[in-house]
C-alpha positions as CSV (number, residue, x, y, z in Angstrom):
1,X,0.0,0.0,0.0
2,X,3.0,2.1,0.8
3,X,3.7,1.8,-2.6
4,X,0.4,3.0,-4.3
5,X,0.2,6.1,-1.6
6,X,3.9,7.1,-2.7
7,X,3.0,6.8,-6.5
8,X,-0.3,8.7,-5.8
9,X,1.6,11.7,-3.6
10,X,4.2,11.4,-6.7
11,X,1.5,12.6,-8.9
12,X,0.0,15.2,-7.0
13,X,3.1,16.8,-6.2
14,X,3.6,17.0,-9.7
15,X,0.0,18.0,-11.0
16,X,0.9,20.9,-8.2
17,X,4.1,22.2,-9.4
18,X,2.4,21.8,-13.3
19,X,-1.1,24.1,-12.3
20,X,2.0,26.1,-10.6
21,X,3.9,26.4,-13.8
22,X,0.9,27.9,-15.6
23,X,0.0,30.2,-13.5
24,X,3.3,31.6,-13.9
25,X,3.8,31.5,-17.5
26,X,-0.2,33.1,-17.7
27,X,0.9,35.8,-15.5
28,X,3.8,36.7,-17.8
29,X,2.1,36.2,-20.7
30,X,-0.8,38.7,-19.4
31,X,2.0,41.4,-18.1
32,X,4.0,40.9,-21.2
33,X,0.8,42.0,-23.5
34,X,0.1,44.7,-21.0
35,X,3.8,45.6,-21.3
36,X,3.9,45.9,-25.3
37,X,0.0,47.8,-25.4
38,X,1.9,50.5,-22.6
39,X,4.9,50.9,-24.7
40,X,2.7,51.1,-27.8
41,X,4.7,48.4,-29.7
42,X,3.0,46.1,-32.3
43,X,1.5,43.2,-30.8
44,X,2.1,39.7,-32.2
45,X,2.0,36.4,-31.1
46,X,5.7,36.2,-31.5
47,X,6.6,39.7,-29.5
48,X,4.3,38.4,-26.6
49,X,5.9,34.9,-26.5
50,X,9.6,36.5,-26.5
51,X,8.6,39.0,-24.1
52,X,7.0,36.5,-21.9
53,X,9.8,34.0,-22.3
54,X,7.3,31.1,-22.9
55,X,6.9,29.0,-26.0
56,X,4.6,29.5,-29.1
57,X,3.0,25.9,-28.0
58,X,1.6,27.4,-24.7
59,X,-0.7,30.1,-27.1
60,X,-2.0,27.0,-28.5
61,X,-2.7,25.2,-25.2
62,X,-4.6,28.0,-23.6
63,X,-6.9,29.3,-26.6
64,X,-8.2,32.3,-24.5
65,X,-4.6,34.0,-24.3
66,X,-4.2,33.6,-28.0
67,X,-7.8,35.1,-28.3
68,X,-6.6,38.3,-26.0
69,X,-3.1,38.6,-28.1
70,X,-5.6,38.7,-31.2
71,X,-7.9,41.2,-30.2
72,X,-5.3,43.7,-28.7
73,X,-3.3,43.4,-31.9
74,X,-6.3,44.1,-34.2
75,X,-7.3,47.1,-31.6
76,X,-3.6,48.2,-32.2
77,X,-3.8,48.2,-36.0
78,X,-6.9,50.3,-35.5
79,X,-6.1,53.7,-36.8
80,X,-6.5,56.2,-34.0
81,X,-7.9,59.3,-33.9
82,X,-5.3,62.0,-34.3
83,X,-6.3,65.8,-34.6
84,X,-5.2,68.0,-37.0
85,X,-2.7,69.5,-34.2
86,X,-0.7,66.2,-33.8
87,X,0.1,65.9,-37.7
88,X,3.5,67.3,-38.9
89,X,2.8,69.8,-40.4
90,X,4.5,70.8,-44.2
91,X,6.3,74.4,-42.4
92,X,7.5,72.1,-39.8
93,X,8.9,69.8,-42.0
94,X,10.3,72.6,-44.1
95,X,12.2,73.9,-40.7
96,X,13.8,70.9,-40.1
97,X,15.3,70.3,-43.6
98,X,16.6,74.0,-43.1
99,X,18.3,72.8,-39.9
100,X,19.3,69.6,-41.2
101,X,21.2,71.5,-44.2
102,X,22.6,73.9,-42.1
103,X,23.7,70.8,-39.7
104,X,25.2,69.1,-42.6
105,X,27.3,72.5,-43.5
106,X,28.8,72.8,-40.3
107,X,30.2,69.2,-40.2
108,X,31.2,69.2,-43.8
109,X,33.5,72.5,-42.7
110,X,34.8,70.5,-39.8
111,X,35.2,67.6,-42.2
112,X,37.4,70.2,-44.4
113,X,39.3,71.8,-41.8
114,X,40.3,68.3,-40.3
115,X,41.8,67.1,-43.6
116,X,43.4,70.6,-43.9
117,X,45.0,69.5,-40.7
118,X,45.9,66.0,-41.5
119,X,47.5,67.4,-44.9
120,X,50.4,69.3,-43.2
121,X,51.6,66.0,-42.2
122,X,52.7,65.2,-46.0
123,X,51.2,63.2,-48.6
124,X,50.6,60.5,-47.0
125,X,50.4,60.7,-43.0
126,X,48.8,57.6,-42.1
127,X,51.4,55.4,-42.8
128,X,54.1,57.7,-40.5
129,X,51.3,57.6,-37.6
130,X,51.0,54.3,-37.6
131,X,54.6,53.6,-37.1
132,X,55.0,55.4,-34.3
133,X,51.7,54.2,-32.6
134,X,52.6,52.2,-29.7
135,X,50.1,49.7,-30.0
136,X,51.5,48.8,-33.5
137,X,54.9,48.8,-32.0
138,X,53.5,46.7,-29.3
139,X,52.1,44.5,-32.0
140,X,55.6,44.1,-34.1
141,X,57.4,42.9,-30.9
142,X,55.2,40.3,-29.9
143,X,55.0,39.1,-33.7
144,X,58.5,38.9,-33.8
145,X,59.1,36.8,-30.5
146,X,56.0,34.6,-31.9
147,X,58.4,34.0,-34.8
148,X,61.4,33.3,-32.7
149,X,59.2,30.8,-30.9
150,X,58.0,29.2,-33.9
151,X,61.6,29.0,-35.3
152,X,62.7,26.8,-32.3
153,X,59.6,24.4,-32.0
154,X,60.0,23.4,-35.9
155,X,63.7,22.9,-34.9
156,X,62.7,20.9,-31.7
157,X,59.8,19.5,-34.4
158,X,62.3,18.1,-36.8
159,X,64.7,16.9,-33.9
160,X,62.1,14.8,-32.9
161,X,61.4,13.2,-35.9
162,X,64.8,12.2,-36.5
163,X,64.5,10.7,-33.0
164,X,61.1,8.8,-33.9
165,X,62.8,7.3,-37.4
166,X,66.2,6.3,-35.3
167,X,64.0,4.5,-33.4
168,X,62.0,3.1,-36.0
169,X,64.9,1.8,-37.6
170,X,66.4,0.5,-34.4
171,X,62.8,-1.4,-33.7
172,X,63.0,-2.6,-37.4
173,X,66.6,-4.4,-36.6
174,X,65.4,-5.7,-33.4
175,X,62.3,-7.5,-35.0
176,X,64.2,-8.9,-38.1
177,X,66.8,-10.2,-36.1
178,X,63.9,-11.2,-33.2
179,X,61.9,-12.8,-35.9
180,X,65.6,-14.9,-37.6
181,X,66.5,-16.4,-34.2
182,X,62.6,-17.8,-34.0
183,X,62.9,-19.3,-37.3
184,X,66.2,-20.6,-36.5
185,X,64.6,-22.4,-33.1
């Protein structure tokens, strides 16, 4: 009997921690579509799953979330009522193509005045800064230690295989002579 009670406890603790589970993911499902209608973001099935952090399967398990998702992103899709004061208006836009020209003006000046600069450092600067750079120094010393490196492990790399094919040799001798005295016997 101890047997059947322990089986029958098994199962209700896990039915428990299941009806535990779904509450849980409901609840982030529910404050995830709240979430995305406060932000005003589009709401999908897929930006309500990934928000919620549950998967697509659980819409499809409980129909009446899937319903809700539906209806708020149709309601969102809705066009909504906007007065003629919250439109852009065409002398707005005009203003800020004036600023965005003038923007543009300034930086393309600064743009000039900084090759200007760069030009009194001779024809070809770049290649004079970088050699003095320290990180590019840096660089060149390490790359030439990781060549000194590499010189000496293909030298200890070619020592050793002379080593491996003197002993091959020498194992070669052993067995032809091994293998003429068990003839011989």
């Amino acid at each position: 009997m101890t047997d059947l009670q322990t089986y029958e406890q098994r199962v209700a603790r896990l039915t428990e921690s299941r009806r535990r589970d779904t509450i849980t993911k409901r609840t982030a499902v529910t404050a995830a579509l709240r979430d995305l209608q406060r932000e005003e973001r589009p709401v999908t099935r897929r930006a309500v799953v990934a928000r919620a952090g549950v998967h697509r399967n659980f819409l499809y398990r409980h129909k009446d979330l899937a319903d809700q998702i539906d209806q708020a992103a149709t309601d969102h899709h809705r066009p909504s009522p906007h007065t003629a004061a919250d439109r852009v208006s065409h002398d707005s836009l005009l203003t800020d193509l004036t600023t965005a020209r003038h923007r543009i003006r300034g930086l393309q000046q600064q743009v000039h005045t900084l090759e200007h600069r760069l030009g009194e450092h001779g024809p070809d600067p770049t290649a004079a800064l970088l050699e003095r750079h320290p990180l590019v120094i840096e660089l060149r010393e390490r790359l030439a230690q990781s060549e000194i490196a590499c010189a000496d492990k293909d030298r200890t790399i070619s020592s050793l295989l002379d080593d491996i094919e003197i002993l091959r040799e020498t194992n070669r001798s052993l067995v032809r002579e091994y293998g003429l005295h068990t003839t011989e016997a």
